[in-house]
C-alpha positions as CSV (number, residue, x, y, z in Angstrom):
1,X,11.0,38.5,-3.7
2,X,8.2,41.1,-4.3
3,X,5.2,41.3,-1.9
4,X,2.5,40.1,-4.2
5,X,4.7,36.7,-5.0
6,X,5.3,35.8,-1.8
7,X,1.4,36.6,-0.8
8,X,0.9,34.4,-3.5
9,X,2.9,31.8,-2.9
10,X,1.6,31.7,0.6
11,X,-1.6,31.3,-0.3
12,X,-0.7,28.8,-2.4
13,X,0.7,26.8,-0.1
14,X,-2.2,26.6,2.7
15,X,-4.7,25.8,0.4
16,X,-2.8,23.0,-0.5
17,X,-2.8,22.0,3.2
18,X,-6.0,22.3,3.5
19,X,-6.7,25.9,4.2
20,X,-8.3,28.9,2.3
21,X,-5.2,31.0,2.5
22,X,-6.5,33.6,4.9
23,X,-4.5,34.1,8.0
24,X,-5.6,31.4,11.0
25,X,-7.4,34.1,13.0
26,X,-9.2,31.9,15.2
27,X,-5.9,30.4,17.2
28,X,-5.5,33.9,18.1
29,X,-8.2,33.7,20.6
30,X,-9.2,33.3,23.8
31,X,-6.1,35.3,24.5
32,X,-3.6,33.6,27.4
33,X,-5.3,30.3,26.5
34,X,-2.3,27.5,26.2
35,X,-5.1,24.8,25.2
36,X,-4.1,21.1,25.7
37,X,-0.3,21.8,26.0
38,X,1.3,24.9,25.9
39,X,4.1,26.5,24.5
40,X,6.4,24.5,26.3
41,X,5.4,20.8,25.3
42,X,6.9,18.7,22.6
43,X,3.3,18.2,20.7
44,X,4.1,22.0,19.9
45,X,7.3,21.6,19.1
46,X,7.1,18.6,16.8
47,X,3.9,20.0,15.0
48,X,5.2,22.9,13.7
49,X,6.1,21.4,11.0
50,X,3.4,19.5,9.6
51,X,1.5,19.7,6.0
52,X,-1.6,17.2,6.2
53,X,-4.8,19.2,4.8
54,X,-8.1,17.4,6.2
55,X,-6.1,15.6,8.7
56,X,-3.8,19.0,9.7
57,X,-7.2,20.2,10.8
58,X,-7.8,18.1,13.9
59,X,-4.1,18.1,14.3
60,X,-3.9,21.9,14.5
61,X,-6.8,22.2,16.8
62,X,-5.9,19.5,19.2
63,X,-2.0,20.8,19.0
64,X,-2.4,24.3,18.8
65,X,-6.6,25.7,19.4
66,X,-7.8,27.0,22.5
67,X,-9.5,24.0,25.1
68,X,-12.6,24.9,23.5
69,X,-11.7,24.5,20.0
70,X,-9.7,21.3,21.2
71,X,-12.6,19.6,22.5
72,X,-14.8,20.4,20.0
73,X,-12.4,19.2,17.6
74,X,-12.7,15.6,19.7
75,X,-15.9,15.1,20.1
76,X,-16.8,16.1,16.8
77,X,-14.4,13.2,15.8
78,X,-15.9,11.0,18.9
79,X,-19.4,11.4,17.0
80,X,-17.2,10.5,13.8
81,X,-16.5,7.2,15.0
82,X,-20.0,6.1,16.7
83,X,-21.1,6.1,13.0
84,X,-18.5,4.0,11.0
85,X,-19.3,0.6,11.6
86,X,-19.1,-2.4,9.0
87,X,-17.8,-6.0,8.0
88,X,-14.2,-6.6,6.7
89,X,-14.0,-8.8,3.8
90,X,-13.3,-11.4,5.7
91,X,-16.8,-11.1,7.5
92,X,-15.5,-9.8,10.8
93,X,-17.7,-6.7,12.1
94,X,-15.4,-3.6,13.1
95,X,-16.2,-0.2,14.1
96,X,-13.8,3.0,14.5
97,X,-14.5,3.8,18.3
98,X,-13.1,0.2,18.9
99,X,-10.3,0.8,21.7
100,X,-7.9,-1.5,19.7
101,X,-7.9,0.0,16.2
102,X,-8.0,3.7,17.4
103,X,-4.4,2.7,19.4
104,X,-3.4,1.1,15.9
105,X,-3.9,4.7,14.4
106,X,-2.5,6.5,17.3
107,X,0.9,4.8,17.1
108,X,1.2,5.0,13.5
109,X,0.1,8.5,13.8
110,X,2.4,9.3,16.4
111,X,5.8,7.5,15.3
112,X,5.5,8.8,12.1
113,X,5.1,12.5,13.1
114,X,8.0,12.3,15.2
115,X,10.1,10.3,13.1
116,X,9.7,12.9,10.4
117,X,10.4,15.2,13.2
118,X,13.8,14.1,13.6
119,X,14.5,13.2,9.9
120,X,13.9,16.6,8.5
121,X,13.9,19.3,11.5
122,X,15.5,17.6,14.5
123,X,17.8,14.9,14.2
124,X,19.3,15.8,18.0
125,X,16.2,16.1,19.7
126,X,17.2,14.5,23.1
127,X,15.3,10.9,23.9
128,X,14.0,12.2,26.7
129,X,11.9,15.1,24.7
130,X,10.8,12.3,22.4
131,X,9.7,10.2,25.5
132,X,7.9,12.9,26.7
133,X,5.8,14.3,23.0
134,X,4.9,9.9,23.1
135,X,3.5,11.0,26.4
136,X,2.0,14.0,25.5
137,X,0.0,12.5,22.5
138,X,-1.7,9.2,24.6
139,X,-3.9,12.3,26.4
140,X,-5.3,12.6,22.9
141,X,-6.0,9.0,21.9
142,X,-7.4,8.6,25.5
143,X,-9.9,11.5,25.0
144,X,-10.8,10.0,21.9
145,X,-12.0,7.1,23.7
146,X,-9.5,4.7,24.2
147,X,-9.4,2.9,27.3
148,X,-6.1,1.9,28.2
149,X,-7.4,-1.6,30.7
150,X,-8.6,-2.8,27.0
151,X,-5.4,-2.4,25.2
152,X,-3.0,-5.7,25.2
153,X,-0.3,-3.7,27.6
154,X,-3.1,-2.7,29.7
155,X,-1.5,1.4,28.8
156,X,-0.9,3.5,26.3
157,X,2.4,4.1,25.4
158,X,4.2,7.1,27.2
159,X,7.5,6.5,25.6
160,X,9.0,5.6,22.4
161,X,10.1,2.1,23.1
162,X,6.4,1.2,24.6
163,X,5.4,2.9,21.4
164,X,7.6,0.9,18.8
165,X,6.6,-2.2,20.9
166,X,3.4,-2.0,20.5
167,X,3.0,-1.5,17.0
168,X,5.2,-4.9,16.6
169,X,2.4,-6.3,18.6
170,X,0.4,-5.4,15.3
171,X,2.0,-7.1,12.9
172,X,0.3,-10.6,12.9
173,X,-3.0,-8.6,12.5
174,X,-1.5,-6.7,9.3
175,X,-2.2,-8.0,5.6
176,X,-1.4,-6.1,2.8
177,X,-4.3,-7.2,0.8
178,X,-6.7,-5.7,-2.4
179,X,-8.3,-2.9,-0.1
180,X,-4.9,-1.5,1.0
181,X,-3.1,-2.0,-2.0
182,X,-5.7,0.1,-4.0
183,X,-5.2,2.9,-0.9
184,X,-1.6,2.7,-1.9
185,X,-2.5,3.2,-5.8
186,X,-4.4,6.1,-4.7
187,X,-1.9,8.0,-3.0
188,X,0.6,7.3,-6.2
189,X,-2.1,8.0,-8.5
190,X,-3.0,11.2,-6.8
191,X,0.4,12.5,-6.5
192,X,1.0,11.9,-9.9
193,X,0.8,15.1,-11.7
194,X,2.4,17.0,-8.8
195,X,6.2,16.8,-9.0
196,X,6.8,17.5,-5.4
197,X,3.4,15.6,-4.0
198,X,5.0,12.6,-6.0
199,X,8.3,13.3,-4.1
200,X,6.6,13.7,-1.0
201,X,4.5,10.3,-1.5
202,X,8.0,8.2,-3.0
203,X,9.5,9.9,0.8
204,X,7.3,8.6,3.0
205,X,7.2,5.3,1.1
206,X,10.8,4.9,1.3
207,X,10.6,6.0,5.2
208,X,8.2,3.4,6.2
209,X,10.2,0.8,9.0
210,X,12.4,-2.1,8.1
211,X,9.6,-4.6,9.3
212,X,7.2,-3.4,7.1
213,X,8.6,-3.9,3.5
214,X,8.2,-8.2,4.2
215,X,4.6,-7.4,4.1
216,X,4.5,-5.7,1.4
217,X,5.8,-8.2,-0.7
218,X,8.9,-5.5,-1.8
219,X,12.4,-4.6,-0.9
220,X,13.1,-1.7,0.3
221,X,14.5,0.6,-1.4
222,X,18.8,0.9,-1.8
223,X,20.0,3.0,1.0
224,X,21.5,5.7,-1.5
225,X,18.1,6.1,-2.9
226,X,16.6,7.1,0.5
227,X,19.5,9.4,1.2
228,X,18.4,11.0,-1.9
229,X,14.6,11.6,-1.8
230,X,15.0,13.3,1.9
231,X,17.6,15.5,0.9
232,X,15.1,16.4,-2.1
233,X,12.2,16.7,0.5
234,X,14.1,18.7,2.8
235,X,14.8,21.0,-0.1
236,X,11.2,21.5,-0.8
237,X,10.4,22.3,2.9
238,X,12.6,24.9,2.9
239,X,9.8,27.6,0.8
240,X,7.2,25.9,2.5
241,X,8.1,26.7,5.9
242,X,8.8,30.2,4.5
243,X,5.1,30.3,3.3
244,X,3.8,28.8,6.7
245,X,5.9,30.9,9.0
246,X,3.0,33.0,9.8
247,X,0.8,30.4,10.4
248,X,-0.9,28.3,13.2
249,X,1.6,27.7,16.0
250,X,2.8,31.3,16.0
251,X,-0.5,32.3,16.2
252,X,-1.0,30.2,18.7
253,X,2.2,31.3,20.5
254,X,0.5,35.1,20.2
255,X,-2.4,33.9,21.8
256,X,-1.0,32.3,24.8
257,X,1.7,35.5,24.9
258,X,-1.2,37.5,25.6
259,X,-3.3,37.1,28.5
């Protein structure tokens, strides 16, 4: 492949994750700088993989940015959350920074980047490394604000089996009502003239748990189907990692290679 293609399809791929195609200078500094984890954690190795836009951008910096840019990147979400509050349909009041609906997004967060993890990079990572990136990630829920005494367990989860627990513990809380079903239509709708965002969306769909297709009212789907959208996806991560090879964890792994 000439040089201007694959410039161009490079480019093309991180502004479709959110960047504007430019190299990710600023993880290149302060030099020797591991930030929140290091080279050596599992939040670093699961991340490298991820594709997430607006989302991808706290991600990164929390994962991968100097402490600075880490904490800025939490408070500025910290100050985020102080703002959002509101009524649920139902007439109960909520608000973001509210310990037990931050945990709700944690886990869900968390599961699902390592469960795509080990569907499409590493389906041998040892339980013990999974254990410990579960472990890894509660330092990030907690600096958001979460206070584990307030949390039903009384901790956040440092393992997967805590983890997987505690999202059960969720489930009478869950409703798959009008607001979340039109979420749903949004993501299809969005994805809809973009072959492989469609394939991406129909993935994750069909990757969702076994306890969760009851509520949404649908089967899930056959097993053969499944087996067939991730061998699709894991085609169409093959020239995206290609285009994202030079991106934010190795420059992160420059920065901290160079004191």
């Amino acid at each position: 492949m000439s040089h201007p293609l694959r410039a161009l399809l490079r480019n093309r791929v991180r502004a479709v994750v959110g960047r504007d195609g430019g190299p990710p200078l600023e993880y290149l500094v302060p030099a020797g700088d591991p930030g929140l984890f290091g080279p050596q954690s599992q939040v670093w190795r699961v991340h490298a993989d991820f594709r997430l836009a607006r989302t991808a951008q706290f991600i990164a910096a929390t994962s991968y940015g100097g402490t600075a840019m880490a904490e800025a990147a939490i408070a500025r979400v910290r100050a985020i959350h102080r703002r959002v509050v509101g009524q649920a349909p139902d007439g109960r009041s909520y608000r973001a920074d509210d310990a037990r609906l931050l945990y709700w997004v944690h886990l869900t967060e968390s599961w699902s980047f390592l469960h795509a993890h080990l569907r499409f990079v590493e389906p041998t990572m040892p339980p013990a490394a999974r254990d410990r990136y579960i472990a890894e990630m509660a330092t990030i829920v907690a600096r958001l604000g979460c206070e584990a005494p307030s949390l039903p367990a009384a901790r956040i989860a440092s393992s997967v089996a805590q983890a997987e627990a505690d999202m059960l513990a969720y489930r009478g809380e869950l409703d798959f009502s009008a607001r979340p079903r039109s979420v749903v239509a949004l993501l299809h709708s969005h994805a809809a003239g973009c072959l492989p965002q469609r394939l991406v969306v129909q993935t994750a769909m069909a990757n969702l748990p076994d306890w969760v297709w009851p509520l949404l009212q649908h089967e899930p789907p056959p097993a053969l189907q499944r087996r067939a959208l991730n061998a699709a996806v894991g085609l169409l991560a093959q020239p995206l990692r290609w285009a994202l090879a030079d991106g934010i964890a190795a420059h992160a792994r420059r920065r901290v290679s160079h004191p």
